[in-house]
PDB file with SEQRES, HELIX, SHEET and CRYST1 records, atoms N, CA, C and O in Angstrom:
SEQRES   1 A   67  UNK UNK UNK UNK UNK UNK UNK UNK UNK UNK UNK UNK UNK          
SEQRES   2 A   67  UNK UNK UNK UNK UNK UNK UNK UNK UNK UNK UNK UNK UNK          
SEQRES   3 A   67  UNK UNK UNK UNK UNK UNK UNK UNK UNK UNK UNK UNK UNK          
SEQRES   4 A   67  UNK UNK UNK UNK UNK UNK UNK UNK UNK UNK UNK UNK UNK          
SEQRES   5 A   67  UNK UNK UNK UNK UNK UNK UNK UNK UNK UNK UNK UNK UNK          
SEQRES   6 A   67  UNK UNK                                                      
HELIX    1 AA1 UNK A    3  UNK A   30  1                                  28    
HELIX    2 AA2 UNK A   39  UNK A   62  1                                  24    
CRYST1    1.000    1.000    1.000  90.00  90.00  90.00 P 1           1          
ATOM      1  N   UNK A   1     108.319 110.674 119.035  1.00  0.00           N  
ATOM      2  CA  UNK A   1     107.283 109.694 119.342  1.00  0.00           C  
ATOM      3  C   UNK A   1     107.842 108.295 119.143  1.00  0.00           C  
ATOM      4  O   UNK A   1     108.825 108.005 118.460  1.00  0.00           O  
ATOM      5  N   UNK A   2     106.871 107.262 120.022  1.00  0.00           N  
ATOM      6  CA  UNK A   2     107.335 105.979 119.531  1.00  0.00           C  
ATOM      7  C   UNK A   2     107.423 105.170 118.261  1.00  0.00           C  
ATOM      8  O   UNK A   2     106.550 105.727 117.595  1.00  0.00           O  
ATOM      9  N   UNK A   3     107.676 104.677 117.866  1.00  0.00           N  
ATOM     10  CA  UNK A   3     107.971 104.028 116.822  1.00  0.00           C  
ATOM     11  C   UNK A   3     106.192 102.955 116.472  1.00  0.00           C  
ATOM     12  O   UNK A   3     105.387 103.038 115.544  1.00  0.00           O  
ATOM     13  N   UNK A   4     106.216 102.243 117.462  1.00  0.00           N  
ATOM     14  CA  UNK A   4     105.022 101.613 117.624  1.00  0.00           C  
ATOM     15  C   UNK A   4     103.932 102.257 116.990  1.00  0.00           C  
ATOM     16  O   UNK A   4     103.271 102.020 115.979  1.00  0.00           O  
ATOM     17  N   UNK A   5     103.923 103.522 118.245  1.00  0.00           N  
ATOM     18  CA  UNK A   5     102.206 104.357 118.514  1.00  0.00           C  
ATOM     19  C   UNK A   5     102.256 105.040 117.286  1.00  0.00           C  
ATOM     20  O   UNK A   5     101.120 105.454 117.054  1.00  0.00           O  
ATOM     21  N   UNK A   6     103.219 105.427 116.182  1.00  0.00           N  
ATOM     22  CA  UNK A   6     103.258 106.228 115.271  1.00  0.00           C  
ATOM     23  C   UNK A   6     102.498 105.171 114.001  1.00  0.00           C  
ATOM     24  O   UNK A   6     101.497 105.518 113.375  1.00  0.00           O  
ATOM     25  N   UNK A   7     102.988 104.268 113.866  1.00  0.00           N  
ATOM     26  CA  UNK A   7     102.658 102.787 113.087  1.00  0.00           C  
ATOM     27  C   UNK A   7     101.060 102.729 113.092  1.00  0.00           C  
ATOM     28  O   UNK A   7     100.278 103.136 112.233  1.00  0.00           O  
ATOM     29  N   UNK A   8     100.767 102.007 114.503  1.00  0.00           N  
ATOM     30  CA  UNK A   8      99.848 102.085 114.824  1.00  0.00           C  
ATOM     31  C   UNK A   8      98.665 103.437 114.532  1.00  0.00           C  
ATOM     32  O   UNK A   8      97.602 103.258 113.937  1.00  0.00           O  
ATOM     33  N   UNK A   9      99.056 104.589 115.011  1.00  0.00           N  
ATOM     34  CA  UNK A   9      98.354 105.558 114.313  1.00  0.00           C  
ATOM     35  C   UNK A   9      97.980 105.448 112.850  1.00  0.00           C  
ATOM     36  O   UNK A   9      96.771 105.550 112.642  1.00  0.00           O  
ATOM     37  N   UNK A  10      98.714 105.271 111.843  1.00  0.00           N  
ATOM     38  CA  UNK A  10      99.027 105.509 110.496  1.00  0.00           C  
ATOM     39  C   UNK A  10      97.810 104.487 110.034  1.00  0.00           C  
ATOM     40  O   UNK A  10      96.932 104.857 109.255  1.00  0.00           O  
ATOM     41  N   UNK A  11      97.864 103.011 110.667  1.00  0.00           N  
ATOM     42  CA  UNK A  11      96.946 102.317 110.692  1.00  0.00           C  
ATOM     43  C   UNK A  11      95.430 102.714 110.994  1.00  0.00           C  
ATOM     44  O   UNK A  11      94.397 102.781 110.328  1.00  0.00           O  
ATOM     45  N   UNK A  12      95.646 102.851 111.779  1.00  0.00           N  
ATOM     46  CA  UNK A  12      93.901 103.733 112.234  1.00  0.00           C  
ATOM     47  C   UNK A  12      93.654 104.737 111.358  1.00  0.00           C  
ATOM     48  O   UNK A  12      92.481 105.053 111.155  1.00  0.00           O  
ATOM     49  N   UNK A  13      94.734 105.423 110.676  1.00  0.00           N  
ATOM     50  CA  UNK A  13      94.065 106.739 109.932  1.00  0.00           C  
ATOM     51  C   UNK A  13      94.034 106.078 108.548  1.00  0.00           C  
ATOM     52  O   UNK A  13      93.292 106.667 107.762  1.00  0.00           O  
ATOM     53  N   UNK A  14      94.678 104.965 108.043  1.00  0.00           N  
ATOM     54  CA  UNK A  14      94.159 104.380 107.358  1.00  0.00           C  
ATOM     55  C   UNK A  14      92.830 103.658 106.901  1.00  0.00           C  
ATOM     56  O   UNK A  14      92.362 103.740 105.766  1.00  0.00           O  
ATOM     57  N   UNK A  15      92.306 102.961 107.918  1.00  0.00           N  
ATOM     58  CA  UNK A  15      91.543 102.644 108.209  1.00  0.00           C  
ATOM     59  C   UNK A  15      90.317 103.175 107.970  1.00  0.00           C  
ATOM     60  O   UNK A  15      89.305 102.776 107.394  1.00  0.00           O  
ATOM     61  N   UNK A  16      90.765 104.577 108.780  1.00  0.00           N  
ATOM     62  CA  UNK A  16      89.263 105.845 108.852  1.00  0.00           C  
ATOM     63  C   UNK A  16      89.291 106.167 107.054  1.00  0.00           C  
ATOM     64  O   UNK A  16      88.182 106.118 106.521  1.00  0.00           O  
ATOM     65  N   UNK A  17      90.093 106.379 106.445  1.00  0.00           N  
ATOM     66  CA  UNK A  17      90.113 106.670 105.348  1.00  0.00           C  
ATOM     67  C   UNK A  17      89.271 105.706 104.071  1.00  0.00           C  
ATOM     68  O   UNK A  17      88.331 105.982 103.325  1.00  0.00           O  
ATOM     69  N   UNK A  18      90.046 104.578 104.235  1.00  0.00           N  
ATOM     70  CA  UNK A  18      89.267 103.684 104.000  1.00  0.00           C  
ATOM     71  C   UNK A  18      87.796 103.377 103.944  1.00  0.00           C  
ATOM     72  O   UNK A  18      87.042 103.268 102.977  1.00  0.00           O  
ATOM     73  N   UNK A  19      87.526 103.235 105.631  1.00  0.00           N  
ATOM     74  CA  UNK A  19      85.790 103.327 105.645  1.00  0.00           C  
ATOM     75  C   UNK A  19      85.069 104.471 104.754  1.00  0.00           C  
ATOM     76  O   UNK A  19      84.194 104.304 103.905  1.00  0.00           O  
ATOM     77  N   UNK A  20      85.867 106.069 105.313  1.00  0.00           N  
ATOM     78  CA  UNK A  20      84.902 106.805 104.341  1.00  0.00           C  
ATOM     79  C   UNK A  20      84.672 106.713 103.086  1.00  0.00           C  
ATOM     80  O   UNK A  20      83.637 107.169 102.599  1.00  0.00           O  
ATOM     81  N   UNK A  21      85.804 105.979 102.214  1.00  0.00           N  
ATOM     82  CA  UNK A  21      86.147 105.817 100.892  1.00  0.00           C  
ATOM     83  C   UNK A  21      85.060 104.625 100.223  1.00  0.00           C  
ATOM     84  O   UNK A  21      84.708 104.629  99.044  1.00  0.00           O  
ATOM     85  N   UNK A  22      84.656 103.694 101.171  1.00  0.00           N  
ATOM     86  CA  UNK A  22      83.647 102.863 101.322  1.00  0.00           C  
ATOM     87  C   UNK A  22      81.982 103.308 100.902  1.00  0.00           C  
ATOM     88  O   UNK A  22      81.125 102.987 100.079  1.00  0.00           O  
ATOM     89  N   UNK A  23      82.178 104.346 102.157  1.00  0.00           N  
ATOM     90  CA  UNK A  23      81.097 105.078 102.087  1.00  0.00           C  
ATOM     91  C   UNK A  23      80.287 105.716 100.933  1.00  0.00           C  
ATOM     92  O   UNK A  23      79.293 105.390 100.283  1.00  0.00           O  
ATOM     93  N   UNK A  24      81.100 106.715 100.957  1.00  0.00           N  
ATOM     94  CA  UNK A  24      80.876 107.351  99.563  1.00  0.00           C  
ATOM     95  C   UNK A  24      80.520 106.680  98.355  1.00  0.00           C  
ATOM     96  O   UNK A  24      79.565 107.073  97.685  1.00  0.00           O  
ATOM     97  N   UNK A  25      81.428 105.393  97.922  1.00  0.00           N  
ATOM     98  CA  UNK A  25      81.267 104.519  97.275  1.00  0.00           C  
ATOM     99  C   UNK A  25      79.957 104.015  97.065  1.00  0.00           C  
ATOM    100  O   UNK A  25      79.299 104.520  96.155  1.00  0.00           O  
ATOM    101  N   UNK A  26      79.318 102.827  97.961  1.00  0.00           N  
ATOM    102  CA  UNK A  26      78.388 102.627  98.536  1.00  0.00           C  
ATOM    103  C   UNK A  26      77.135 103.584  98.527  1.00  0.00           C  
ATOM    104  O   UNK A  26      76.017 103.152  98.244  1.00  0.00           O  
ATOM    105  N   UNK A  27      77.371 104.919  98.854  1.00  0.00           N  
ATOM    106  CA  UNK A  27      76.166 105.778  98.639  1.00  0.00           C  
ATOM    107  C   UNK A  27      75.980 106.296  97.536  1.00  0.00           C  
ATOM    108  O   UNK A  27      74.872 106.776  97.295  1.00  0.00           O  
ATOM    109  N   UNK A  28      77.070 106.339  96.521  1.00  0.00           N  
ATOM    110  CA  UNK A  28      76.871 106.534  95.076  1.00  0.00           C  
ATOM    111  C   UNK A  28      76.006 105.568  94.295  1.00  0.00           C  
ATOM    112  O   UNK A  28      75.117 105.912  93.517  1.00  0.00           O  
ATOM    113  N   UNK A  29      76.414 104.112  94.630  1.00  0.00           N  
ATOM    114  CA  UNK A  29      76.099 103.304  94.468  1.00  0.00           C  
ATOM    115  C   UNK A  29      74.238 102.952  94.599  1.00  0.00           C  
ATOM    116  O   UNK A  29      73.433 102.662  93.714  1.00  0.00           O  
ATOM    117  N   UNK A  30      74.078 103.111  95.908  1.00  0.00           N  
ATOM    118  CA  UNK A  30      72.586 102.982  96.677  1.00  0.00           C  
ATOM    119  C   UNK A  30      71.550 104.215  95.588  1.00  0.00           C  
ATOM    120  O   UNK A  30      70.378 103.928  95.343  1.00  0.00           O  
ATOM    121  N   UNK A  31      71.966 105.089  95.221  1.00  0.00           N  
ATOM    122  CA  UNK A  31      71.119 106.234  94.625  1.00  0.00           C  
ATOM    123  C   UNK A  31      70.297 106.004  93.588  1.00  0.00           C  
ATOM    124  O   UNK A  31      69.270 106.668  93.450  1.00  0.00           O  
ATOM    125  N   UNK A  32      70.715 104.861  92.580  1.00  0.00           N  
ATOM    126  CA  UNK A  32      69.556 103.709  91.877  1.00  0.00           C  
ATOM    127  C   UNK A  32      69.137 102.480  92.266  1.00  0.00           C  
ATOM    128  O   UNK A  32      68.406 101.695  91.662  1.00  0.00           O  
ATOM    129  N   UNK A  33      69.676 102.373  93.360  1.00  0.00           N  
ATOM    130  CA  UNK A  33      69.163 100.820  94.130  1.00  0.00           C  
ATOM    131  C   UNK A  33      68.005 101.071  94.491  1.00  0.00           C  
ATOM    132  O   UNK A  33      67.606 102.225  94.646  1.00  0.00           O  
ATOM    133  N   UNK A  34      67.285 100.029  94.683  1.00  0.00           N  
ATOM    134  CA  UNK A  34      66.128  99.500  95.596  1.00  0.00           C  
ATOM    135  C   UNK A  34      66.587  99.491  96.853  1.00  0.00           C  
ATOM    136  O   UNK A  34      67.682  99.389  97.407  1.00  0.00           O  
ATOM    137  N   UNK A  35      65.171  99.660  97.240  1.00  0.00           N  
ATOM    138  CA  UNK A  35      65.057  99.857  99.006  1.00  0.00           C  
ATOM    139  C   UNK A  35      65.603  98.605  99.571  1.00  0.00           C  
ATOM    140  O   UNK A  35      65.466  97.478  99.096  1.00  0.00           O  
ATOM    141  N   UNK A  36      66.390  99.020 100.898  1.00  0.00           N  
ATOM    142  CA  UNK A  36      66.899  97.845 101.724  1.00  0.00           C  
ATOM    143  C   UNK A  36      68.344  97.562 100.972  1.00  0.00           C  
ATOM    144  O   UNK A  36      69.147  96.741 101.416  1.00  0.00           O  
ATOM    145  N   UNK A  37      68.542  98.229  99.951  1.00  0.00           N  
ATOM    146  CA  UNK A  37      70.422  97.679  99.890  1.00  0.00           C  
ATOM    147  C   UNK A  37      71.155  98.928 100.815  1.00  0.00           C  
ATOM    148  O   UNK A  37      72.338  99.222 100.639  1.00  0.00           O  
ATOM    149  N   UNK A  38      70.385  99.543 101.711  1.00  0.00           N  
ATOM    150  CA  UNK A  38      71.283 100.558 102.775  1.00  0.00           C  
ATOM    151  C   UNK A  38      72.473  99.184 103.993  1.00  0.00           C  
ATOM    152  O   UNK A  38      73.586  99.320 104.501  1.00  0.00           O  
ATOM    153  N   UNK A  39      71.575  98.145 103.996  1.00  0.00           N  
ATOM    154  CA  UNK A  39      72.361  97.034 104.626  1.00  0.00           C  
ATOM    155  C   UNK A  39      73.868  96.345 104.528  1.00  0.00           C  
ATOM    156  O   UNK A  39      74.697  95.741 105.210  1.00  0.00           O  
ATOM    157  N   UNK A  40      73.641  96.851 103.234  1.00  0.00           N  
ATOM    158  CA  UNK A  40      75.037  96.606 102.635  1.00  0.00           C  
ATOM    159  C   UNK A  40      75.991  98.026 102.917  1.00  0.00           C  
ATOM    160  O   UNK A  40      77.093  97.948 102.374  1.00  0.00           O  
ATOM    161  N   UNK A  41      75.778  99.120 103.566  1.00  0.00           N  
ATOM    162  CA  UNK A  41      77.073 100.136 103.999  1.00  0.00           C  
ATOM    163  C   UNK A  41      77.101  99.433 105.858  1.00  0.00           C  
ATOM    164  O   UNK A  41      78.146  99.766 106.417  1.00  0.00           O  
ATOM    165  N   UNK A  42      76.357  98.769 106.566  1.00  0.00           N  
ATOM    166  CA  UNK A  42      76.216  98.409 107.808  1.00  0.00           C  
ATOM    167  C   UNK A  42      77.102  97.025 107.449  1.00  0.00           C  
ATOM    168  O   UNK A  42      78.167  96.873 108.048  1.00  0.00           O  
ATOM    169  N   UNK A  43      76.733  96.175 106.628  1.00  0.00           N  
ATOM    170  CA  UNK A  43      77.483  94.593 106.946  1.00  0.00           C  
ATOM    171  C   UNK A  43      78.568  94.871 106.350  1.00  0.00           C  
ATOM    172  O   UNK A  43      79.436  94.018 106.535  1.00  0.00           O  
ATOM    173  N   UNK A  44      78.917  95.877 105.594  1.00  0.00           N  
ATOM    174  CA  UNK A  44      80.643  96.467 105.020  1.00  0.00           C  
ATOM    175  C   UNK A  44      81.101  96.679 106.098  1.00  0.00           C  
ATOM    176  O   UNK A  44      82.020  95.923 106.415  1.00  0.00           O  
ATOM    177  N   UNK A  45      80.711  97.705 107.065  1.00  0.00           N  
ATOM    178  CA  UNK A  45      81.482  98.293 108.417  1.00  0.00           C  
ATOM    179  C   UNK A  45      81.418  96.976 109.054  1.00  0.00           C  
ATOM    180  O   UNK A  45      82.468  96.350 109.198  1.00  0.00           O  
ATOM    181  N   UNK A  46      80.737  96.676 109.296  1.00  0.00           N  
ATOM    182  CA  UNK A  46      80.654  95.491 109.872  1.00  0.00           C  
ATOM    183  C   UNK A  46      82.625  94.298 109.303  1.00  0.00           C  
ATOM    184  O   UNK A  46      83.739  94.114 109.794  1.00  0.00           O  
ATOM    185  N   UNK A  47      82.186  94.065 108.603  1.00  0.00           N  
ATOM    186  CA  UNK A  47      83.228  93.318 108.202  1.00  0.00           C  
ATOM    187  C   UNK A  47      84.857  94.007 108.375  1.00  0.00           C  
ATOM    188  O   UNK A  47      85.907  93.662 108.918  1.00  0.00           O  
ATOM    189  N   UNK A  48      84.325  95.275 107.499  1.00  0.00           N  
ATOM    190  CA  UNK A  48      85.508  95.911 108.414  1.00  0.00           C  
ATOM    191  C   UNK A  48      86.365  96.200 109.026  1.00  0.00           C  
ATOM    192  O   UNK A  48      87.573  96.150 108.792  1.00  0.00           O  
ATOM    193  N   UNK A  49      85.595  96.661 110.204  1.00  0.00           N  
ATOM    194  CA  UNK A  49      85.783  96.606 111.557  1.00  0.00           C  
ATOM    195  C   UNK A  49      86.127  95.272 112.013  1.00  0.00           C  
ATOM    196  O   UNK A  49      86.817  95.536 112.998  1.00  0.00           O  
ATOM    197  N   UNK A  50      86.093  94.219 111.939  1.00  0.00           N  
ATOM    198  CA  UNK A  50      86.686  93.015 112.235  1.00  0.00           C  
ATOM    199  C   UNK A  50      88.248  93.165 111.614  1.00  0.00           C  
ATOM    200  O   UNK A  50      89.333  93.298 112.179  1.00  0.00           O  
ATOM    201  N   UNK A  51      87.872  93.086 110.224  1.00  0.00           N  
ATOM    202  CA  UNK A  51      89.389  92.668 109.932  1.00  0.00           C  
ATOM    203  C   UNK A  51      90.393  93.993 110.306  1.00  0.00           C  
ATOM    204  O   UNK A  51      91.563  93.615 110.366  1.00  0.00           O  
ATOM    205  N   UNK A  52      90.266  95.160 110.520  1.00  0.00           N  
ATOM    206  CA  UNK A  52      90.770  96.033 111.043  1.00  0.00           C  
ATOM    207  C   UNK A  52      91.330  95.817 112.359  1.00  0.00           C  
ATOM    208  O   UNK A  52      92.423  96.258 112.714  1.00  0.00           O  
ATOM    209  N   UNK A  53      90.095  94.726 113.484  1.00  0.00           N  
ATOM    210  CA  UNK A  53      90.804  94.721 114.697  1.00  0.00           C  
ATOM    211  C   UNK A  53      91.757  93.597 114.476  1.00  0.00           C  
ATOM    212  O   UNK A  53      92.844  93.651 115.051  1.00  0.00           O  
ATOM    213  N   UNK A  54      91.520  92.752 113.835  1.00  0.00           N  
ATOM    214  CA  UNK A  54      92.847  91.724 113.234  1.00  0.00           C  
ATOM    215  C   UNK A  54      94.046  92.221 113.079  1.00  0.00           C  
ATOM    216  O   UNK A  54      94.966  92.011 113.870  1.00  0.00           O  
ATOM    217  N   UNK A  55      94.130  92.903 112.072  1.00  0.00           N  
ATOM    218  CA  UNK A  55      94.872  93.891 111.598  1.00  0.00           C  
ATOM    219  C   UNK A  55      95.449  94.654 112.702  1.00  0.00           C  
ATOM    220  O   UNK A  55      96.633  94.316 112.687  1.00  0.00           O  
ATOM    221  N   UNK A  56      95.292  95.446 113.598  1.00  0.00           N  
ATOM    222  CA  UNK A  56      95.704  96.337 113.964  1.00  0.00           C  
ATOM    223  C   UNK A  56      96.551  95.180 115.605  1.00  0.00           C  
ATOM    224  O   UNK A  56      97.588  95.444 116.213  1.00  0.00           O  
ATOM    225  N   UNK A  57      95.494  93.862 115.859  1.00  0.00           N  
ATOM    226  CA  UNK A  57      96.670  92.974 116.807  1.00  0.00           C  
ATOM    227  C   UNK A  57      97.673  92.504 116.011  1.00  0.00           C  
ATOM    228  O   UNK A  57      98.721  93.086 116.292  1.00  0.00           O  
ATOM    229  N   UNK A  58      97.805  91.693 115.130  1.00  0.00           N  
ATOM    230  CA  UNK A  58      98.868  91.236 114.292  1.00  0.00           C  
ATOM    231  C   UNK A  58      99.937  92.614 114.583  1.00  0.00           C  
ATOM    232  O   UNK A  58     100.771  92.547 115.486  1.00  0.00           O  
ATOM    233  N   UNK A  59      99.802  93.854 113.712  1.00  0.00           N  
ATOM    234  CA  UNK A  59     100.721  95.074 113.735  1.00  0.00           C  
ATOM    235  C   UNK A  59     101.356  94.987 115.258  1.00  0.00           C  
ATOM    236  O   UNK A  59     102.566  94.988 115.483  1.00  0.00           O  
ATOM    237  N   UNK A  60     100.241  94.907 116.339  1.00  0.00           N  
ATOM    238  CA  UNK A  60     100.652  95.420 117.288  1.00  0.00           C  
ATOM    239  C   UNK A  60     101.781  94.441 118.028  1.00  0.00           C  
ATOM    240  O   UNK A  60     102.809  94.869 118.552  1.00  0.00           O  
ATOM    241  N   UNK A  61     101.286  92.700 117.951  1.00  0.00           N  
ATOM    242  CA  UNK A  61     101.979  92.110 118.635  1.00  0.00           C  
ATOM    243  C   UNK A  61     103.081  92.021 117.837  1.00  0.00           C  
ATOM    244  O   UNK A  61     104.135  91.896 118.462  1.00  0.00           O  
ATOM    245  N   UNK A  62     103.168  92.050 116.556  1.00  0.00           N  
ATOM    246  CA  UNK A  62     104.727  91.997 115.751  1.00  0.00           C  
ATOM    247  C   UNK A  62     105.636  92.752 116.044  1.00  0.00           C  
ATOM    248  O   UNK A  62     106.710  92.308 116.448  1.00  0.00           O  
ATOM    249  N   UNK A  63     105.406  94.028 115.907  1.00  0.00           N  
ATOM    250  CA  UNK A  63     106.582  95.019 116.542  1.00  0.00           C  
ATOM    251  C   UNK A  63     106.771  94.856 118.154  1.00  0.00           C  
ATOM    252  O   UNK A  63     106.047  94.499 119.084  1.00  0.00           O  
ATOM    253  N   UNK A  64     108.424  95.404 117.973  1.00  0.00           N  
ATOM    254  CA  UNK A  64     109.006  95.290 118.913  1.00  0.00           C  
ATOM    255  C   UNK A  64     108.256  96.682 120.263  1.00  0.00           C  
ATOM    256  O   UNK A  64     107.635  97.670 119.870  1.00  0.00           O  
ATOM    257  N   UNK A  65     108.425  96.503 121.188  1.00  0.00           N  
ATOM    258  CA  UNK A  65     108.393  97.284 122.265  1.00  0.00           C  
ATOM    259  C   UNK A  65     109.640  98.432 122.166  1.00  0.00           C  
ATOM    260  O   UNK A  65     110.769  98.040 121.868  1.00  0.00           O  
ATOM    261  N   UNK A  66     109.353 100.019 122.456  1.00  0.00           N  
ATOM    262  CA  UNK A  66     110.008 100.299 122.486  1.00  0.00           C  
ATOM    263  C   UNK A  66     110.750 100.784 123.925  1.00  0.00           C  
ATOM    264  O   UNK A  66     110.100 100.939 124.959  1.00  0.00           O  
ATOM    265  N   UNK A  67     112.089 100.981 123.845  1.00  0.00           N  
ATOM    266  CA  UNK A  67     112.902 100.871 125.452  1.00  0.00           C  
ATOM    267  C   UNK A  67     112.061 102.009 126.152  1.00  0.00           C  
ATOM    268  O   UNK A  67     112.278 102.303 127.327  1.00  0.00           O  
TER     269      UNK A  67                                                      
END                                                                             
């Protein structure tokens, strides 16, 4: 495989890992909260997901192309 798409993968499965790790977190968390802190697992992904797509152009435009 390419060098790139392998990178890149590793990233995304990072990523996914991450969020769920979030999750869980977050829903441990929510189980003595008051109603309406469910907003806070949505504006997490939320944020996220941004810096992830940051993340994943930076990775992408830095490396080289492969032949």
């Amino acid at each position: 495989m390419k060098r790139k798409k392998i990178i890149i993968g590793f990233t995304i499965l990072g990523f996914i890992i991450l969020q769920f790790v979030f999750y869980r977190l977050i829903g441990i968390w929510e189980e003595g909260a008051k109603h309406g802190f469910s907003q806070v697992t949505f504006i997490l992904g939320v944020v996220l997901g941004v810096a992830y797509a940051y993340l994943a152009y930076i990775v992408d435009t830095r490396l080289p192309d492969d032949p």
